[in-house]
C-alpha positions, 0 to 999 in steps of 0.5 A: 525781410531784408534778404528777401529785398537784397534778393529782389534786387539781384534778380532785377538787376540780372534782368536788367544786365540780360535785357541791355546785352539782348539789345544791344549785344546780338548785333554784334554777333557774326549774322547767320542764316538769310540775316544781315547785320542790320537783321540781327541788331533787329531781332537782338532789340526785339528779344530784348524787349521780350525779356524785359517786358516779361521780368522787369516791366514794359516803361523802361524797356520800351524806351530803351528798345527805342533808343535801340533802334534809333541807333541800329542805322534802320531808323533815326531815333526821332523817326523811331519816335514819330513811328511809335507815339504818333501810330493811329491805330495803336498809340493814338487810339489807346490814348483816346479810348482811356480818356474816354473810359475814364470819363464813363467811370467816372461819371458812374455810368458804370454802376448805373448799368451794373445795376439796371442787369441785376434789378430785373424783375425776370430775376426774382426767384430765379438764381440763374437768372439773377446769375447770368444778369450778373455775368452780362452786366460784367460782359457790356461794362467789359466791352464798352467801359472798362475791364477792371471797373466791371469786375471790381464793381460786380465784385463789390455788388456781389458781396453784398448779394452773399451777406444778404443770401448768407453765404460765405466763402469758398462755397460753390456758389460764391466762387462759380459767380465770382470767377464767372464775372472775371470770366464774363467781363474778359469775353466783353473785353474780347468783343470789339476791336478797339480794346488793348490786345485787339488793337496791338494784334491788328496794329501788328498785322497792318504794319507787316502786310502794309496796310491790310485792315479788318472790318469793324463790324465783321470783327465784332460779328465773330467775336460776339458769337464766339463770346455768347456760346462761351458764356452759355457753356460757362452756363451750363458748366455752372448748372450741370457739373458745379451745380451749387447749393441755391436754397439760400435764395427761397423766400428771399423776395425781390432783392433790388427792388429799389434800383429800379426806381433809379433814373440817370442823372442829367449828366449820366444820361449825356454820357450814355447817348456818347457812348451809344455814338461812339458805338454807332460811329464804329458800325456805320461804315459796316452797316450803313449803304457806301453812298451815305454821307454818314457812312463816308465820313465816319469811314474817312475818319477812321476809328481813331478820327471817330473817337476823337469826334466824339471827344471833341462833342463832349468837351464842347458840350455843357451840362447845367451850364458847366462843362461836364467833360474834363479832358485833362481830368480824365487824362489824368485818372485814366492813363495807362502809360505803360501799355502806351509805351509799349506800344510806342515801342512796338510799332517800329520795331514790329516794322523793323523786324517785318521790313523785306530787306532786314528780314527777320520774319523771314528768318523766323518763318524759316525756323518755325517751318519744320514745324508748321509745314506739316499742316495745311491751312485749317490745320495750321490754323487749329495748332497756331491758335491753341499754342496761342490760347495756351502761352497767353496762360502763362506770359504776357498777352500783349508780348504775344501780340507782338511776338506772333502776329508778324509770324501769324501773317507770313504762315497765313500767306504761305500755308493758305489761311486768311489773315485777317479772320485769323487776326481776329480768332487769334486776338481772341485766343490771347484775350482770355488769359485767366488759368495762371496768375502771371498771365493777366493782370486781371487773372490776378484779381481772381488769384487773389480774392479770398472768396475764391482762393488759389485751387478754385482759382486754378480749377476753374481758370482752366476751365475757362481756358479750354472753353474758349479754346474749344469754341474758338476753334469749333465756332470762330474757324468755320463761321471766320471763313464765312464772314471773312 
């Protein structure tokens, strides 16, 4: 035990020593190629949080990276600061958005929706249909409320499902139902624009085009037609190949008969129609006439000024005559502050590095050039987003985000492809990171499930993987250049 702790702590401390070298020791290497100096500390800070991001962890690294860049000369480090934590459409907008997830968990709007899906009475005596309820139960609680509460939550409802069916781990079916709500919840996660590998992507290509922004219900248009076909291939996958032992449900009867005599409490019912706001706060600009005052003024808001309209009704509002909103509570349970961080550190740098007189991109489009030269648009298109479905496997897919969107960018200008519909493919093509372990944290939670285990995990991790590579390209490109 105690070798294996003094070899743990080796290896943190050589990442550690790399990652301060990178940030701080590339700068003052002779710059080459287009760079000037101020381009190579540039690109050494940036490297550095690659590295330390992928071994180490994003808090500390991110803060460095700051610090870093404060004392590169591109920016003082108060600016760095105000850049960062003070980003609107990154930052301040996954700083909102935890809050307000976890207000919806917390005031359990969450099973209340898990259990409506499953409690359908079209799902007696039908096995897959009680299975797709289940799947898009996972996929709205991972779109609308949160990623790790949707599968946790159907994870434990679906125990219950095998103790009561009697089946046991391991077997077909377990496994396919278990992966498939993983699966199914990272395709909501994928659906809107405000979840955390949207945001950054987006966030990104803002900063590096100097403004370009993509439209709410145009995004969400692709990217749900993108997430239904896969679902309905993981469908047939599970109906045609899998093809699991089902008889455990004969003569089994109505299994949640009684969840569908549960009504929503006052508070419960509150926080759906918040929720169903927020929503239709994000879609007015898009569907709504310009001219309409509501359409106006959630336009003229932005989608961080909508949530916080919305935050500001629910913690004016009171239910029973107390306050049914605790922002600070809420805070408190719901804060991710690694991702924040990371993304504070993100912004400035990805300006840096995009900043025509530094000049990094440049550089790195120059590198990359001999091997996407050799495509058009389409096909530039097609390679960029399966190198991106296959990396987001194996690192990080919130590094890709901001490793590749800037390159995304420059190469869609040069080479003929749209930004802005690639953006959206692309934060698609990274969002569904589930073959490997260390691609995900949520690829951990099937890694680790003993109803799955490790080879099934595998098998059909990668299953999922080369569906939604397939639809991404098959379906996402052609109907992109028709919306976008």
């Amino acid at each position: 035990m105690s070798n294996k702790k003094e070899t743990k702590d080796w290896v943190y401390w050589m990442h550690t020593v790399i990652t301060i070298v990178l940030m701080f020791g590339i700068g003052y290497l002779e710059p080459w190629g287009s760079l000037e100096t101020i381009g190579t500390k540039v690109l050494g800070i940036f490297i550095g949080l690659l590295w330390g991001w992928t071994f180490i962890g994003f808090v500390w690294p991110s803060l460095l990276g700051i610090l870093a860049l404060g004392l590169s000369g591109y920016q003082t480090v108060n600016a760095v600061l105000t850049a960062g934590f003070g980003a609107p459409l990154n930052t301040v907008l996954c700083i909102f958005l935890f809050i307000f997830a976890a207000y919806m968990d917390k005031i359990g709007l969450s099973k209340i929706i898990a259990n409506w899906f499953i409690s359908r009475k079209i799902c007696v005596g039908r096995p897959y249909v009680f299975t797709l309820m289940v799947f898009i139960a996972a996929y709205v609680l991972g779109a609308t409320v949160s990623l790790f509460t949707a599968i946790l939550l159907l994870f434990s409802i679906f125990y219950n499902v095998c103790d009561t069916l009697g089946y046991q781990k391991r077997e077909k079916y377990p496994v396919f139902v278990l992966t498939g709500i993983v699966y199914s919840a990272m395709l909501g996660f994928a659906l809107f624009p405000f979840k955390a590998v949207q945001v950054m992507v987006l966030g990104s290509l803002s900063t590096v085009s100097g403004g370009l922004t993509v439209d709410f219900g145009g995004f969400t248009v692709l990217t749900f037609a993108i997430t239904v076909v896969c679902l309905a291939v993981w469908m047939l996958f599970g109906k045609l190949i899998v093809r699991p032992d089902l008889s455990n449900f004969n003569g089994v009867g109505d299994m949640f008969e009684e969840l569908r005599h549960v009504n929503m409490n006052d508070e419960q019912k509150i926080a759906a129609f918040f929720l169903c706001l927020f929503m239709f706060a994000m879609f007015a600009p898009s569907i709504l006439p310009k001219e309409f005052f509501i359409a106006k003024f959630f336009n003229t808001i932005g989608i961080t000024g909508s949530l916080v309209f919305v935050l500001v009704l629910m913690a004016m509002l009171k239910v029973n005559g107390k306050v049914s909103f605790n922002f600070a509570d809420c805070a408190k349970d719901g804060m991710n502050w690694e991702m924040i961080v990371m993304f504070a550190a993100t912004m400035p740098v990805s300006a840096a590095m995009s900043n025509e007189d530094i000049g990094v991109i440049k550089f790195l489009v120059k590198l990359l050039e001999p091997i996407f030269n050799n495509f058009n648009g389409l096909g530039f298109c097609v390679v960029f987003l399966i190198i991106g479905g296959l990396l987001t496997q194996v690192a990080h897919n919130l590094v890709l985000a901001a490793l590749l969107t800037p390159v995304l960018y420059q190469f869609c200008i040069q080479l003929g492809g749209d930004p802005i519909a690639m953006s959206v493919l692309f934060s698609f093509s990274i969002a569904t990171a589930v073959a490997t372990p260390g691609g995900s944290a949520t690829a951990a939670l099937m890694f680790t499930n003993d109803w799955i285990g490790t080879s099934d995990s595998y098998k059909y991790g990668w299953t999922m993987a080369i569906i939604s590579l397939i639809v991404v390209i098959v379906v996402g490109l052609p109907l992109g250049t028709l919306i976008f």
